[in-house]
C-alpha positions as CSV (number, residue, x, y, z in Angstrom):
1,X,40.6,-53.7,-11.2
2,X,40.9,-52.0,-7.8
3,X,44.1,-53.7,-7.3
4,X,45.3,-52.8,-10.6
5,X,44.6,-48.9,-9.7
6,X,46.9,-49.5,-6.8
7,X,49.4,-50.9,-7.9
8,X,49.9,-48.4,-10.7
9,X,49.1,-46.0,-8.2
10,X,52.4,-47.2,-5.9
11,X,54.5,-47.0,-9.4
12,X,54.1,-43.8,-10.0
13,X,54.3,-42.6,-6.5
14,X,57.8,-44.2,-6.5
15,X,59.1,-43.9,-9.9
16,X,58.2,-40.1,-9.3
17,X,60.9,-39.1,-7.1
18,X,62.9,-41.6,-8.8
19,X,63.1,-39.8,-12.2
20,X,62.8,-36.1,-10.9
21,X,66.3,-37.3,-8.9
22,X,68.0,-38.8,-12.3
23,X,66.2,-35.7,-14.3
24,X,68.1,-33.2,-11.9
25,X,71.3,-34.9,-12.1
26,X,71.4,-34.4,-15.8
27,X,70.7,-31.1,-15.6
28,X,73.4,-30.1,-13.3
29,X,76.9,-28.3,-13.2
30,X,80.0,-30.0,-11.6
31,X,83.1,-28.4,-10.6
32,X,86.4,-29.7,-8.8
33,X,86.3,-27.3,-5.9
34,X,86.8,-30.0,-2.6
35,X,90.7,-30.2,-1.7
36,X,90.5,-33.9,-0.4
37,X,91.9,-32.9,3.0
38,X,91.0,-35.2,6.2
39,X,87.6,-35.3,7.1
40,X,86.1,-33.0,10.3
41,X,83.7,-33.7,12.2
42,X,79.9,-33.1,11.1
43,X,79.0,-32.1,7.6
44,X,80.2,-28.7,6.2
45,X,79.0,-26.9,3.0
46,X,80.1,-24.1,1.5
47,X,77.8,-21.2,-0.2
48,X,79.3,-19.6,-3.0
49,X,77.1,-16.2,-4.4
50,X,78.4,-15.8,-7.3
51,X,78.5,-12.5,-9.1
52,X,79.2,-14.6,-13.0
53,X,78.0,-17.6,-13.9
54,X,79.3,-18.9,-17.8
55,X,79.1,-22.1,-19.4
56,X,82.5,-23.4,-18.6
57,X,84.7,-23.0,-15.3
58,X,87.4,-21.1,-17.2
59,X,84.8,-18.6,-18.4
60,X,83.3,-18.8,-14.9
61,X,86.4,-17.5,-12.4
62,X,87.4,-14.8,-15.5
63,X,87.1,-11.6,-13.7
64,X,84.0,-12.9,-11.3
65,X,83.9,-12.9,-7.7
66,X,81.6,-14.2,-4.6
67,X,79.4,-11.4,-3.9
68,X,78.1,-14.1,-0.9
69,X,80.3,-16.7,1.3
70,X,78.4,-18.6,3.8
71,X,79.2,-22.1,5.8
72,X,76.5,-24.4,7.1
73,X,77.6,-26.8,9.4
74,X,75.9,-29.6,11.0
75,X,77.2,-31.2,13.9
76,X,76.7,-32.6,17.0
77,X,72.3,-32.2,16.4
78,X,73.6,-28.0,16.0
79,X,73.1,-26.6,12.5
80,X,74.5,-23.1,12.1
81,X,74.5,-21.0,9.0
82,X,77.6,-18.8,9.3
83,X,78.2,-15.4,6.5
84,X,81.4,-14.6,5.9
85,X,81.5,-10.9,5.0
86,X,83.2,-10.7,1.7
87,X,85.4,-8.5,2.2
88,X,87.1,-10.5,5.4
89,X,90.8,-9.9,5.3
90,X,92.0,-13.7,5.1
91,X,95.0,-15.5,3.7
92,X,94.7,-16.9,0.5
93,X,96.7,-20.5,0.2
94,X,99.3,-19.9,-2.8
95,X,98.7,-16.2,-3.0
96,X,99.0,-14.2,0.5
97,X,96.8,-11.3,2.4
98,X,93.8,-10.6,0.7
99,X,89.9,-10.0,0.7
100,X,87.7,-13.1,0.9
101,X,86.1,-12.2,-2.1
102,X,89.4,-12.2,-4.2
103,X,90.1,-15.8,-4.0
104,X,87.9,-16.9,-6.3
105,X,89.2,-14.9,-8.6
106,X,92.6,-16.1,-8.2
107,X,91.8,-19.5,-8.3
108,X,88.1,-20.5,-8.4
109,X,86.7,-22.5,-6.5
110,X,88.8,-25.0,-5.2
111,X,90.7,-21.7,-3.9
112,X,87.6,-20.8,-2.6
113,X,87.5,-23.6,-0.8
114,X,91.1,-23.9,0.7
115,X,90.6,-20.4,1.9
116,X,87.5,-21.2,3.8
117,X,89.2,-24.3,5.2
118,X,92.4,-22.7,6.4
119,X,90.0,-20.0,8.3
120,X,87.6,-21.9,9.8
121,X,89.6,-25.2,10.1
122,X,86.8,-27.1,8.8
123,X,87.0,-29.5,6.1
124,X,84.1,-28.7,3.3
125,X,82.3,-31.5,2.1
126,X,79.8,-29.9,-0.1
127,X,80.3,-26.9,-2.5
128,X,77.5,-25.4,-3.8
129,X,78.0,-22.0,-6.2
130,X,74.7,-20.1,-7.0
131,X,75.1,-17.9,-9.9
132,X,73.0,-14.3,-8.0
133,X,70.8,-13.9,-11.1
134,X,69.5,-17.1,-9.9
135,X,68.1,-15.6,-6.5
136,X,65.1,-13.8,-9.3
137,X,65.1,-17.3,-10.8
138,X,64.5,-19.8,-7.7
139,X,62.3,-16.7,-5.4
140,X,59.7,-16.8,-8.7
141,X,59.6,-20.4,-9.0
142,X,58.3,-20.7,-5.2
143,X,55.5,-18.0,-6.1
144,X,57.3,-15.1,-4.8
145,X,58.4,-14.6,-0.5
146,X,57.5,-12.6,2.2
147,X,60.5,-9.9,3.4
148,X,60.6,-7.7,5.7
149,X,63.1,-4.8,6.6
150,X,62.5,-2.0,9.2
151,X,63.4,0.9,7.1
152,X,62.9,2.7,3.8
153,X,65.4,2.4,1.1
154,X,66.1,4.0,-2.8
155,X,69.3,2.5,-3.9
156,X,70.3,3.1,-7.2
157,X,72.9,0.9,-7.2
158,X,70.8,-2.5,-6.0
159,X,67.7,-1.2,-7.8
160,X,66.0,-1.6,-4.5
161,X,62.8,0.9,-3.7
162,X,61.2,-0.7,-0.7
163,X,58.7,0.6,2.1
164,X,59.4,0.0,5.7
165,X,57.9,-3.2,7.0
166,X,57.3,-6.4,5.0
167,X,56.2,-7.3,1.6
168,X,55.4,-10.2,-1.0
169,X,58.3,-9.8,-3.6
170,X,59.2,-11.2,-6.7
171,X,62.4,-12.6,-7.5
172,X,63.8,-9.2,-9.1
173,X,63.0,-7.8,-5.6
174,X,64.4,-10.1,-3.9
175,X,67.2,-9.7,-6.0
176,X,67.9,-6.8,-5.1
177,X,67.1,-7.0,-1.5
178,X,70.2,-9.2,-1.4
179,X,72.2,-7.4,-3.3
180,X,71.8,-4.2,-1.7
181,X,74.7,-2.9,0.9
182,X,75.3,1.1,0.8
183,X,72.4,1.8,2.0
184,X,72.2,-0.5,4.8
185,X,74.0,1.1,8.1
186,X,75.1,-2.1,8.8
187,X,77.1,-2.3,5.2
188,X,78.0,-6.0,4.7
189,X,76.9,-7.3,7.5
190,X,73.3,-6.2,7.2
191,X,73.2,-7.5,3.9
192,X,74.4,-10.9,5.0
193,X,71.5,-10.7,7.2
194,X,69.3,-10.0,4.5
195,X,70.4,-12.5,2.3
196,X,69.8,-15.1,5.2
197,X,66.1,-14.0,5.4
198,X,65.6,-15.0,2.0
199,X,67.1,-18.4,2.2
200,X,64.9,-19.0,4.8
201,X,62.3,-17.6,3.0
202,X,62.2,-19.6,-0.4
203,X,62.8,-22.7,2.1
204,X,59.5,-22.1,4.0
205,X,57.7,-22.0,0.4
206,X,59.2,-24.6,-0.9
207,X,58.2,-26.7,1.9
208,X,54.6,-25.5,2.1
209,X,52.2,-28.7,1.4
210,X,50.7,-27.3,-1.5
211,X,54.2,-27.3,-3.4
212,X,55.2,-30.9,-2.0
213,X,52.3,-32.1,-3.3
214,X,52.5,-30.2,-6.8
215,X,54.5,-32.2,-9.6
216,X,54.7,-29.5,-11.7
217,X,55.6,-27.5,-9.0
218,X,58.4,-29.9,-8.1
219,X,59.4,-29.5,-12.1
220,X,59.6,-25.8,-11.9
221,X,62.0,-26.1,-9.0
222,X,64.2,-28.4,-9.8
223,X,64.8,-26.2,-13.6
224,X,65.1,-22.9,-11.7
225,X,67.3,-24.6,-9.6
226,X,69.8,-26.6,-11.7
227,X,69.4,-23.5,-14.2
228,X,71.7,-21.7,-11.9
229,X,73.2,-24.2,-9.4
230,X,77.1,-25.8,-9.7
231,X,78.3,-28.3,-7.0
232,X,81.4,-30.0,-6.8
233,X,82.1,-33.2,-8.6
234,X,80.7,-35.5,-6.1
235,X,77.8,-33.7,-5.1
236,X,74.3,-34.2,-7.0
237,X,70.3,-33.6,-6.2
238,X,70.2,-35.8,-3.1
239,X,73.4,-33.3,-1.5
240,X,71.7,-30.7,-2.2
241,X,68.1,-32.0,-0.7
242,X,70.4,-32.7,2.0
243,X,71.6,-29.4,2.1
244,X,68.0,-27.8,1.7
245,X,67.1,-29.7,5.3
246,X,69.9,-28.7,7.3
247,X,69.6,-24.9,5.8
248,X,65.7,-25.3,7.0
249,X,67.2,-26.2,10.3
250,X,69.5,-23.1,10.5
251,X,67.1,-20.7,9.9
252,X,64.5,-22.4,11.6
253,X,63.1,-21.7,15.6
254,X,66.1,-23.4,16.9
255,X,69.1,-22.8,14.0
256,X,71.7,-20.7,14.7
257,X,72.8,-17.7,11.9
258,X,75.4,-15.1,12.1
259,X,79.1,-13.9,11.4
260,X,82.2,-14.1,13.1
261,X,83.5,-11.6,15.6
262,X,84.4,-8.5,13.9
263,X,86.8,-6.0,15.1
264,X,87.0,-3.7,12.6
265,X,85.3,-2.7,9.0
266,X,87.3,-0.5,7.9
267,X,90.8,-2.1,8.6
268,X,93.6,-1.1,6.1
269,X,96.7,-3.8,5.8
270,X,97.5,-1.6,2.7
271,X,97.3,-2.5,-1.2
272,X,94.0,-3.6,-0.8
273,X,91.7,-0.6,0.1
274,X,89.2,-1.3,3.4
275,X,88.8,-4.3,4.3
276,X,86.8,-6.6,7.2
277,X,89.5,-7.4,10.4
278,X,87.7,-10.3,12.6
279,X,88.6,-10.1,16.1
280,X,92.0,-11.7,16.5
281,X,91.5,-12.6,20.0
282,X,87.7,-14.1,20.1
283,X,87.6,-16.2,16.5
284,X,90.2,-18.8,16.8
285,X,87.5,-19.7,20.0
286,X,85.2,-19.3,17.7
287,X,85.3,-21.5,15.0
288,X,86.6,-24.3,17.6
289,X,83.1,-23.9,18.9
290,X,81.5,-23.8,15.5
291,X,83.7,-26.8,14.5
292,X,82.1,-29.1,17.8
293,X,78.7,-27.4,17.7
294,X,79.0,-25.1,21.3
295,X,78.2,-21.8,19.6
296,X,76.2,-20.0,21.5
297,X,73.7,-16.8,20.8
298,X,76.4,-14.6,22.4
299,X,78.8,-15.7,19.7
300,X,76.8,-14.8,17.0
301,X,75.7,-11.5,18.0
302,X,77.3,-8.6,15.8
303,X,80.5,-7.5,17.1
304,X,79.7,-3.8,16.7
């Protein structure tokens, strides 16, 4: 009888995982976004924060833009988690001079994607587009986070009324604590910031033992998750458990998190209101580094 336990024991230990993997995949959104150019080295993904999120891809890149770019990349035993300020003055492949945030809506995003590669000179092998309502969805499905900021802040806009210092917060909070930018002095860039803290955030409760060891726990996730989650067409679950790790990594003790050099953020090429100038001279350096894993703190500090 003992043995019997056991062994049924061992089945569903391992058919566990099993089926929560194949139940995920069904659930998920696919998306042609990766442009099939030659490989670089390490593993690169790119972040998309989506303002829209529809039913369909047509529906999707309709009027909607990415409110959030970031790159992870993992190379070399170095994971960095790099923002890209969304208002980056870049060139858009097919379309010319134009904010970061526009190429989605000119192409979605495989244009996304080409526009990210021809910056950074990185070849993406994971896309990964997160609808922002889905920020409320994944924060409350982890039991709510710990943020802090330094300061006080009413912003209509974000719907954010927070106390200096840090606080529990729902997802709706923490919503809006990534969404909010005016009143940040640091505009974009503080908000990238921001919105880095509460990756790191949901990752350090999504890890905690008591939700590893949790199966409806591990249900709730992996609904709020695919709820709100499209990857390209060759990415599923295990890409994104992948993903998950080297994120942990990044904004762990000994990740690396930041943005480009900056020299200007209010540079004016014309046609296209302000926009964010990175430093001509220091980021082609930059993302060589970035691309061979040699970043170091100096070149993630804020430009400013």
């Amino acid at each position: 009888m003992l043995a019997l336990i056991l062994v049924l024991l061992l089945i569903v230990v391992l058919a566990w995982p099993v089926g929560l993997v194949i139940y995920a995949n069904g659930r998920m959104s696919q998306v042609s976004a990766l442009s099939g150019a030659a490989d670089t080295e390490g593993t690169t993904y790119l972040i998309a924060g989506s303002d829209e999120r529809a039913e369909d891809s047509e529906e999707q890149v309709e009027g909607a833009r990415t409110d959030t770019v970031m790159v992870l990349h993992r190379v070399a035993g170095t994971t960095t988690l790099l923002s890209l300020p969304r208002d980056t003055y870049v060139e858009i492949p097919g379309v010319g001079f134009n904010k970061l945030n526009a190429a989605y809506t000119f192409g979605g995003p495989a244009t996304l994607t080409a526009t990210v590669e021809n910056l950074t000179g990185l070849t993406v092998d994971h896309y990964v587009e997160i609808g922002m309502d889905g920020v409320e969805q994944l924060v409350d499905a982890v039991g709510g986070v710990e943020l802090c900021l330094d300061y006080d802040v009413d912003d209509w806009r974000s719907g954010l009324d927070w106390q200096a210092g840090c606080h529990h917060s729902d997802g709706a909070t923490a919503l809006a604590f990534s969404r909010m930018r005016y009143s940040d002095p640091l505009g974009d860039i503080g908000r990238a910031e921001r919105q880095r803290q509460v990756v790191g955030a949901v990752l350090r409760e999504a890890t905690q033992p008591a939700t590893l060891v949790n199966p409806l726990a591990h249900v709730r996730l992996v609904n709020a998750g695919t709820d709100v989650v499209t990857t390209d067409e060759g990415s599923g679950v295990v890409a994104l458990g992948q993903m998950a790790l080297a994120l942990r990594a990044a904004t762990g003790e000994n990740g690396q998190m930041g943005t480009p050099p900056i020299a200007s953020y209010d540079y004016r090429p014309g046609g296209i209101g302000s926009a964010v100038q990175l430093d001509p001279e220091r980021t082609p350096g930059f993302f060589e580094r970035l691309r061979t894993g040699d970043l170091t703190a100096d070149d993630l500090a804020p430009s400013f």
